[in-house]
C-alpha positions in Angstrom: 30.1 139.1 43.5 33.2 138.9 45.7 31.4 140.0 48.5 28.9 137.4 48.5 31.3 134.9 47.9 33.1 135.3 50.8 29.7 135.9 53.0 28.9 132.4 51.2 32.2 130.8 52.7 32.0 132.1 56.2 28.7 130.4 56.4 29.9 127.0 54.9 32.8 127.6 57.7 29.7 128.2 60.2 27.8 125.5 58.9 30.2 123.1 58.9 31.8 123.9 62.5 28.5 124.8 64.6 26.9 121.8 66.2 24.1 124.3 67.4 23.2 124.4 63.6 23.3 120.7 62.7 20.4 120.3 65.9 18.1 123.0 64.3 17.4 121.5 60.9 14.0 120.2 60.8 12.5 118.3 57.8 9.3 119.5 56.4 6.8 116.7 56.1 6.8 115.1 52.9 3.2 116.1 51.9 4.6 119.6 52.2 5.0 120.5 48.5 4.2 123.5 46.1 2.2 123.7 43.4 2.0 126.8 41.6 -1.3 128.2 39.5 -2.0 131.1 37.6 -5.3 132.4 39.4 -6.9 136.0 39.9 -6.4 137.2 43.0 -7.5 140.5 43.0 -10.6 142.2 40.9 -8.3 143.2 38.0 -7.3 139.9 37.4 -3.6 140.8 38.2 -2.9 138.5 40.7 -1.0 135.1 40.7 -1.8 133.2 43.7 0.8 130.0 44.6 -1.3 127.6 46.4 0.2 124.9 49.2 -1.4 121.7 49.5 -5.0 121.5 50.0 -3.8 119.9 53.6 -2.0 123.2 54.2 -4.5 125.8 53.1 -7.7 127.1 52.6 -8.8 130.7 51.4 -10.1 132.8 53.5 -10.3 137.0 53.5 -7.4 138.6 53.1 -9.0 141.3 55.0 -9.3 140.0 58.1 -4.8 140.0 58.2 -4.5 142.9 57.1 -6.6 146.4 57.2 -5.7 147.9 53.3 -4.8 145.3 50.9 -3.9 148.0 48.2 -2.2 150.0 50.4 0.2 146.8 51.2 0.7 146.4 47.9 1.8 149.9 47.6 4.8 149.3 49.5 5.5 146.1 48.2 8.0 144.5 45.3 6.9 144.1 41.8 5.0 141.6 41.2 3.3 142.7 44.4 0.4 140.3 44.2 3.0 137.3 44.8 4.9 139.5 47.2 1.5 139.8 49.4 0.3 136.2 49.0 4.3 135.1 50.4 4.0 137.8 53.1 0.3 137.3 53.6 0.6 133.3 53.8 3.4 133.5 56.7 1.1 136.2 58.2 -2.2 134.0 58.1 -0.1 130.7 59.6 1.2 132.4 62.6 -1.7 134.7 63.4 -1.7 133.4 67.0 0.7 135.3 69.9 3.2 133.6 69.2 5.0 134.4 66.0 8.7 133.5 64.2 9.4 136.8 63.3 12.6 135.5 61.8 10.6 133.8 59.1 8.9 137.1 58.5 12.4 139.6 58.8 13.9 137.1 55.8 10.4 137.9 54.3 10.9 141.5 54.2 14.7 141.8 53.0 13.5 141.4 49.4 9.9 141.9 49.3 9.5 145.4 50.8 10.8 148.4 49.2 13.6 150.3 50.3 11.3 152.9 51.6 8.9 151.1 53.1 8.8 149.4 56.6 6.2 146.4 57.1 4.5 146.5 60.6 2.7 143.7 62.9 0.5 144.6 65.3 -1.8 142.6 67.6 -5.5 142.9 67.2 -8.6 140.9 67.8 -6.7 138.4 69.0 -5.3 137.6 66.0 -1.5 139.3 64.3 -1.9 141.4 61.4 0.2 143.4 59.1 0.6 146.5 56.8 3.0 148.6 55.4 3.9 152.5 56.5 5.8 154.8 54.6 9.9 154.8 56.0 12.5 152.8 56.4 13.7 150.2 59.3 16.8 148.3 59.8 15.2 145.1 59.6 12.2 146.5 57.2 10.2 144.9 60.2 7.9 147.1 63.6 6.6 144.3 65.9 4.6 145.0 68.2 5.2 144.3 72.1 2.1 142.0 72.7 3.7 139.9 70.1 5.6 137.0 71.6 8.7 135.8 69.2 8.9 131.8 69.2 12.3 130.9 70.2 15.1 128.7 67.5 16.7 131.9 66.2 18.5 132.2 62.9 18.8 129.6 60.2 21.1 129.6 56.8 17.0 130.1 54.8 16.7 133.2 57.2 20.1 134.5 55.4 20.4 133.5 52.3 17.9 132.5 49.2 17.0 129.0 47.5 19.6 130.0 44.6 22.9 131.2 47.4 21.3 127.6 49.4 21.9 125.4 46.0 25.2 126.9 45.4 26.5 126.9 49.3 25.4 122.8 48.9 28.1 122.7 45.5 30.3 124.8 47.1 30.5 122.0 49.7 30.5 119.6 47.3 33.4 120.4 45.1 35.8 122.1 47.7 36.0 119.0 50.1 38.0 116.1 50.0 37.3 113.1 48.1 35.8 110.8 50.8 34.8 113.0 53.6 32.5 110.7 55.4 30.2 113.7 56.7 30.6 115.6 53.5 27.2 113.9 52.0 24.7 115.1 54.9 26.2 118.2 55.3 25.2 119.1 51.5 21.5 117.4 52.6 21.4 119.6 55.7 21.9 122.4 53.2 19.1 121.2 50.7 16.4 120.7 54.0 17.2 124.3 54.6 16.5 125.0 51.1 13.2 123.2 51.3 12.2 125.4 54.4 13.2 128.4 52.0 10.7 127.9 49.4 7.8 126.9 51.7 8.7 130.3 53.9 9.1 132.4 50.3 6.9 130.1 48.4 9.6 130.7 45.6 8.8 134.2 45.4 12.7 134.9 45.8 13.2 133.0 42.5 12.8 134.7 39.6 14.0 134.3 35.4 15.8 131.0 35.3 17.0 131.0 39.0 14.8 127.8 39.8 16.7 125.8 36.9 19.9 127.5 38.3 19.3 126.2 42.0 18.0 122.7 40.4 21.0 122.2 38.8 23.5 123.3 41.5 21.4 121.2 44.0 22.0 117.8 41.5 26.0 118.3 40.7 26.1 118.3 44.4 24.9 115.1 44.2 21.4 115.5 46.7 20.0 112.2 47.0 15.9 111.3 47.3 15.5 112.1 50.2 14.9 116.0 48.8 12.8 114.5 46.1 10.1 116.9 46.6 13.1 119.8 46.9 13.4 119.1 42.8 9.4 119.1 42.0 9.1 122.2 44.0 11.9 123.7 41.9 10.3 122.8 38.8 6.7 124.5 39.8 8.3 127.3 40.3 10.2 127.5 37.0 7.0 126.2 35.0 5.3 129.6 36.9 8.3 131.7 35.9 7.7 130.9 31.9 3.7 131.6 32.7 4.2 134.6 34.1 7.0 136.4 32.0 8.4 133.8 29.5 6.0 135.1 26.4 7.3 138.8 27.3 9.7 140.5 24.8 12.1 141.1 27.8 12.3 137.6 28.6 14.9 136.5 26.4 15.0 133.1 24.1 18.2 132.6 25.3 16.8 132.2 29.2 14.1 129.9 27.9 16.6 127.1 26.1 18.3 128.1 29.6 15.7 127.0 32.4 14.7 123.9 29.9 18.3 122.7 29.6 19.0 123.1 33.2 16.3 121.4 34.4 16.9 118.1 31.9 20.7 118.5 32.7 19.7 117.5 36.2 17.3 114.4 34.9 13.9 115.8 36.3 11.6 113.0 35.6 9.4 113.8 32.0 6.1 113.6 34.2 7.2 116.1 36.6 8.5 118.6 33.6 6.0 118.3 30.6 4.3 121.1 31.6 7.3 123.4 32.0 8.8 121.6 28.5 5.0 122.7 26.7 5.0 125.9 28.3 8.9 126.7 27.0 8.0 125.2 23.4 4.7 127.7 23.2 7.0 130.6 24.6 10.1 129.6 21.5 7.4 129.6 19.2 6.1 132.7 19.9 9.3 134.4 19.7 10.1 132.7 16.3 12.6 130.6 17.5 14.2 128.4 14.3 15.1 125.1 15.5 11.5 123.4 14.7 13.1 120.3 15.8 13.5 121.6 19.5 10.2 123.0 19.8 8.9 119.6 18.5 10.7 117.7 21.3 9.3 119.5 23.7 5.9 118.5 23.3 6.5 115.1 22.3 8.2 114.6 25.4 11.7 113.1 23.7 13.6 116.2 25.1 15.4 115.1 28.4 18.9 113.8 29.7 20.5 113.8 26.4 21.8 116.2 23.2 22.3 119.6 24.0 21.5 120.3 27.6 24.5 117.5 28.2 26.8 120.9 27.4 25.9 122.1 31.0 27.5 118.8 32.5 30.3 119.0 30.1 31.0 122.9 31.0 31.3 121.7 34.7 33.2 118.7 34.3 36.0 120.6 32.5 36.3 122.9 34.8 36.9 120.3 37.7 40.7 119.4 38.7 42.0 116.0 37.7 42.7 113.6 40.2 45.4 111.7 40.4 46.6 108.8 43.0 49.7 110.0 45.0 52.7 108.8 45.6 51.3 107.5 49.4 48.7 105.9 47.1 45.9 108.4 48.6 42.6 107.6 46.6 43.2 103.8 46.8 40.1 101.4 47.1 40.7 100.2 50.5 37.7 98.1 50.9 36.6 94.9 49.2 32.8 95.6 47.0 30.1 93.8 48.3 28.4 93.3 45.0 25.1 92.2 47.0 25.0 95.6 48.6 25.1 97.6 45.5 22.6 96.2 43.0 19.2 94.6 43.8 20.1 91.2 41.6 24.2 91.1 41.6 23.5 88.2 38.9 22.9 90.6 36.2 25.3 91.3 33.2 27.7 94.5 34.0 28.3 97.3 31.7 31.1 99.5 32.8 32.2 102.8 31.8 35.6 103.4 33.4 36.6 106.9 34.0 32.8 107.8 33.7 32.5 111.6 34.3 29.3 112.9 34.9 27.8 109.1 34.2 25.5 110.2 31.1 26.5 107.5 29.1 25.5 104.6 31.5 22.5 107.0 32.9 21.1 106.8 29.4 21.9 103.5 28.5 20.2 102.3 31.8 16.9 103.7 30.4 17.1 102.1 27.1 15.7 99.0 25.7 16.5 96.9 23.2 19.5 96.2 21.5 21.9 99.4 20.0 22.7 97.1 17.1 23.5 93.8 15.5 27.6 94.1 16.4 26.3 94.4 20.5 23.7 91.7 21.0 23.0 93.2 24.7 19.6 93.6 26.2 20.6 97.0 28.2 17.0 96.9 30.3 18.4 93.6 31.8 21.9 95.0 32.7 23.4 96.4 35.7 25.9 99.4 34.8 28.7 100.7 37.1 30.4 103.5 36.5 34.1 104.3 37.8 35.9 107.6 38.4 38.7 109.3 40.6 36.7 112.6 41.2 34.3 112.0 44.0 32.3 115.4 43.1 31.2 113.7 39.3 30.5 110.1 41.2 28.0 111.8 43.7 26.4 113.3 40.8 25.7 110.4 39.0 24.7 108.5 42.1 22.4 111.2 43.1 20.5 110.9 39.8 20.1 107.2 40.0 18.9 107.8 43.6 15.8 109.6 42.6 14.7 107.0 39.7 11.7 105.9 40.8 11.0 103.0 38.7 13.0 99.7 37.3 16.2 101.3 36.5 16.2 101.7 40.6 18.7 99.6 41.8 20.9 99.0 38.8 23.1 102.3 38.5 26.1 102.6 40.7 29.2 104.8 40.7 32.5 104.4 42.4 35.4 106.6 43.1 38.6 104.3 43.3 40.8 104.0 40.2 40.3 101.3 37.6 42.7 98.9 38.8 41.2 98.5 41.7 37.9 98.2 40.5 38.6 95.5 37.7 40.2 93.6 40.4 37.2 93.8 42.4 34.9 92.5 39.8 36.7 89.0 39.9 34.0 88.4 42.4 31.2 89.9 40.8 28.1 87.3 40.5 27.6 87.9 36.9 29.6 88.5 33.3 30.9 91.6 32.6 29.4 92.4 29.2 30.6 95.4 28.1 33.4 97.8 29.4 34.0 101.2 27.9 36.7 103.8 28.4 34.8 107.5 26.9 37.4 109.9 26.7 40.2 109.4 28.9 42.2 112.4 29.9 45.2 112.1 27.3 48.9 112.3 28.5 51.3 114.4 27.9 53.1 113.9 24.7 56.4 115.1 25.6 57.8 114.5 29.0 60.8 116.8 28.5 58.0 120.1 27.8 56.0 121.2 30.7 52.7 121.1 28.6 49.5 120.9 30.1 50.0 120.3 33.6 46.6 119.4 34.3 47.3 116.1 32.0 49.3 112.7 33.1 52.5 111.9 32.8 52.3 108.7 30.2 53.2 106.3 32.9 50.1 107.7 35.2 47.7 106.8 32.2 44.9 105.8 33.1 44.7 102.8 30.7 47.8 101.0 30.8 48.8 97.4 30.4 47.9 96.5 33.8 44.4 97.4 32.8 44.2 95.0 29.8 45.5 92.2 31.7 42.3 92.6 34.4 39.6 93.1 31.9 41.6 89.8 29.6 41.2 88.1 33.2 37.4 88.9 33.4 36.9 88.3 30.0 38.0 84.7 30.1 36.0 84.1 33.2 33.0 84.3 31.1 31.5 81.9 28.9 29.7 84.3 26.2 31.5 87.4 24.6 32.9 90.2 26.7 32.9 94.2 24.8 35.7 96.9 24.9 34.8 99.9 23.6 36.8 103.7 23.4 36.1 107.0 22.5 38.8 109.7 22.7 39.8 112.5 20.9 43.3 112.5 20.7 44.0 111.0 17.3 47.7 109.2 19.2 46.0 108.2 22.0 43.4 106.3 20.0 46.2 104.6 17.9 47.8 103.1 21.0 44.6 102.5 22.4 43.6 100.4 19.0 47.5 98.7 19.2 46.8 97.4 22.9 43.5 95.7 22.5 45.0 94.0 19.4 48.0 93.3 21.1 46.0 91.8 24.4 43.9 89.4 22.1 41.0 91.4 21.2 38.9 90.6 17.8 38.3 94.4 16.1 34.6 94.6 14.4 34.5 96.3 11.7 33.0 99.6 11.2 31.8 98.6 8.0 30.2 101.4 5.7 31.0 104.0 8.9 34.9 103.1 8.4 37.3 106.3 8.7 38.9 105.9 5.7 41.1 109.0 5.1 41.6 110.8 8.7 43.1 113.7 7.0 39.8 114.2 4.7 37.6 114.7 8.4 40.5 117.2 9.3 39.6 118.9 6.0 36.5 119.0 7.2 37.4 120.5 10.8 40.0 122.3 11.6 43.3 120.1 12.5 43.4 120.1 16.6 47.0 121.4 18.2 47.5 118.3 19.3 47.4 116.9 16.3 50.1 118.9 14.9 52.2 118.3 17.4 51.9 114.8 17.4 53.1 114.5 13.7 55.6 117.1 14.2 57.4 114.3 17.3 56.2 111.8 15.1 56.4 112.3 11.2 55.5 108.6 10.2 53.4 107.6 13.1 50.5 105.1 12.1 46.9 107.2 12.0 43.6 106.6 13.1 42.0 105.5 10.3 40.7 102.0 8.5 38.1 100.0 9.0 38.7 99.6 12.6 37.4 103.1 13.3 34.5 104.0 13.2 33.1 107.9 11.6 29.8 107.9 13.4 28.6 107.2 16.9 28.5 103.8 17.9 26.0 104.2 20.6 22.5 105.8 20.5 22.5 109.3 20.3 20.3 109.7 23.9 23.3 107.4 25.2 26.1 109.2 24.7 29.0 110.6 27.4 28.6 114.6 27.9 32.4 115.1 26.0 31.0 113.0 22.7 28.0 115.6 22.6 30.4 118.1 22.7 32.6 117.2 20.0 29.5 116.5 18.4 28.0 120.8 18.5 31.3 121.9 17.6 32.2 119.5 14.5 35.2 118.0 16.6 36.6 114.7 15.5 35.5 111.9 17.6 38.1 108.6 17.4 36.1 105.5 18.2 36.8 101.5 18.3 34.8 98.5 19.5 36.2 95.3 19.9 35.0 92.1 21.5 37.1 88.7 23.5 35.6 86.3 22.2 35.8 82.7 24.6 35.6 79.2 22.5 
């Protein structure tokens, strides 16, 4: 593992130093996609054929490229039949002169065996191969008469669809914040990707490496113009369950895998309900219990939401929080042209400040209707806008909303500058500002004098201080109807001040009603009592607690709308402290 992550940083250094590389990237045209069919392709039924485009092939005799189809197969990796069609399709493409035997070398690295050494010879006027019996450097003989086509070596030449995805999030995550380049170096990397899977016809993906490579490619935030870079991906996975996702070997645990992946990087329903049926008829088979899951699956309700959020959540807590130095580095330096950044600027604005991954303003962007009675808000006619200092989550949410294809285009964007500076900005958005959450801030440390989590804020580098409640009091008395605030945290003390400010800065609670917290320490009971907790009451013996009717026990949005750290609370019976509370304007 080591090894190859090194080999996998001396290539982003190569890729992101040679110029030479950045002038050999060539698109595929966009008709250029997979699809992938079970089909006989030899007598025995054996065979799995993957298919291009009819505009790309046709069948013809296998024989005519080759002079002993078995005896290929011989020397070839199980499954062979997919190993020859890969092999066989490069082959039949290039059978002129000319040839890119680099194309055919990247082949052979992991299609032929060890002891076996694949061979092109020119006959009939045409190039054909087979396999003999001993090993080669390159596993690859070419014959003189053969003339190589000129371009050399590419990153898909070296390194497979899966090392591709995670070269593009190595990029992503391990550059600075706004690298102006940083975006089509990652697409560069996803176009070489694409020419991977139409050279290997995804032949170098196998188990739940497609859903791996899908999901590396979104956190790195690749936009639509590598739309058919995601289909391809998912034919390759829905093959993977046909072929081995019934077998004993093939583990429940990989299928919940390649399903979760794949949702956790918002593949559109119509591009995955085959791979979503095929995964429910493989859990059934092996017995799985949650009848529920399987059932979502088919009725096509499984997607960017519940449990394959923990993927998201397991990468954003890993990340390294970001913080504005004392140079003020990470500052908004540029005014928002509102006009630029949603197709009708006059819409209402929902706002999720310190946003993360963006699921909560993903999913509310595909909702309609109304959540309830207390938030009279018609979310299909709403812009949303989401705000974070870590420029690795805001190019994943923005690459998400890039590749919606229908009316939520154009009404989803994410911003990395700190809140300030983005509530100040909305002073000249067109329309109201309807609702603005804060999900889960990162808490600060409660005791300056202790070292504590280092990773966490000092209390004055909070994100939501007073400042903050004087913009969004600004805002709200701009606007004519009501303006929501709404939090979700934790941390039991940070949702008590949180509560105290917006009471404090003129906010009207609503009540929680029959969902009221009304004895904190009974849901503890229930739990077990977080550290922080603890340690709280221990500074702070008669502190005020997060309970009454202001607090609410339950979610307060839909359950298909909710931020990646609330579904994780959520699995693992955490307490979840939540408030809404509305300005009201007479």
């Amino acid at each position: 593992m080591m090894a190859f992550l090194k080999s996998t940083l001396r290539f982003v250094y190569l890729f992101q130093s040679a110029q030479s590389f950045v002038h050999n990237v060539i698109r595929l045209p966009d008709d250029s996609r997979i699809s992938v069919s079970l089909s006989a392709s030899s007598e025995d039924g054996r065979g799995v054929s993957f298919l291009l485009d009819s505009n790309h092939h046709h069948r013809d005799d296998w024989h005519r490229y080759c002079e002993n189809v078995d005896k290929n197969l011989e020397g070839l990796v199980s499954p062979s039949p997919e190993s020859f069609s890969a092999i066989h399709s490069v082959v039949r493409a290039n059978a002129a002169i000319s040839m890119n035997i680099e194309d055919i070398v990247a082949l052979s690295r992991y299609l032929v065996k060890p002891n076996y050494t694949m061979e092109l010879f020119h006959d009939d006027e045409i190039v054909k191969w087979r396999m003999i019996q001993g090993g080669s450097v390159e596993g690859v003989i070419v014959d003189s008469n053969i003339t190589a086509e000129e371009g050399g070596r590419e990153l898909y030449h070296e390194f497979s669809t899966l090392q591709l995805s995670q070269m593009a999030l190595e990029i992503a995550t391990n550059t600075t914040n706004h690298d102006a380049n940083l975006l089509s170096k990652i697409h560069e990397v996803a176009q070489q990707a694409e020419k991977r899977i139409f050279l290997t016809v995804g032949s170098d993906l196998r188990g739940p490496q497609s859903a791996d490579a899908c999901f590396n490619f979104a956190l790195a935030g690749v936009h639509n113009s590598s739309t058919h870079l995601f289909q391809n991906l998912v034919s390759i996975g829905t093959h993977e369950l046909k072929r081995a996702g019934s077998r004993s070997s093939f583990p429940t645990k990989i299928v919940l895998h390649i399903v979760e992946k794949f949702a956790a990087s918002d593949i559109r329903k119509e591009d995955a309900m085959e791979l979503y049926q095929i995964a429910a008829d493989c859990l059934e088979k092996k017995h799985y219990k949650d009848k529920m899951y399987i059932e979502s699956l088919r009725d096509g309700t499984f997607g960017f939401h519940g449990r394959p959020l923990l993927w998201l959540w397991r990468f954003s807590s890993r990340q390294k929080k970001v913080e504005i130095d004392n140079e003020g580095n990470g500052k908004w330096k540029d005014a928002i042209n509102w006009q630029d950044e949603f197709q009708d600027s006059n819409k209402p604005l929902v706002v999720d400040i310190g946003s993360g991954m963006g699921t909560c303003i993903l999913g509310l962007a595909s909702t309609s209707g109304n959540i309830h009675d207390k938030i009279p808000i018609e979310w299909s006619q709403c812009n949303y806008a989401g705000v974070d200092l870590n420029q690795a989550l805001v190019r994943f949410g923005n690459g998400i909303a890039s590749r919606w294809p229908d009316a939520r285009k154009g009404r989803v964007k994410f911003f990395c500058c700190p809140a300030d500076d983005f509530l100040s900005n909305l002073k000249s958005y067109h329309g109201r500002s309807t609702l603005i959450m804060v999900n889960f801030p990162s808490p600060y440390r409660l005791d300056a004098s202790e070292r504590g989590n280092l990773q966490l804020p000092s209390a004055k580098n909070f994100m939501v201080t007073s400042k903050l409640f004087e913009l969004i009091s600004v805002l709200a008395a701009n606007d004519t109807s009501e303006t929501y605030f709404m939090f979700q945290t934790k941390c039991e003390d940070v949702a008590v001040y949180l509560k105290n400010e917006c009471l404090s800065n003129g906010m009207e609670g609503i009540t929680a009603g029959d969902k009221a917290v009304e004895n904190i320490d009974t849901i503890y009971s229930q739990k077990s009592v977080p550290k922080r907790v603890k340690e709280w009451l221990r500074i702070e013996p008669l502190a005020e607690r997060a309970e009454g009717n202001l607090f609410w026990s339950q979610p307060i949005l839909p359950l298909d709308c909710l931020p990646e750290t609330e579904v994780q609370c959520l699995s693992e019976n955490k307490a979840v402290h939540r408030c809404l509370f509305k300005y009201k304007n007479t």
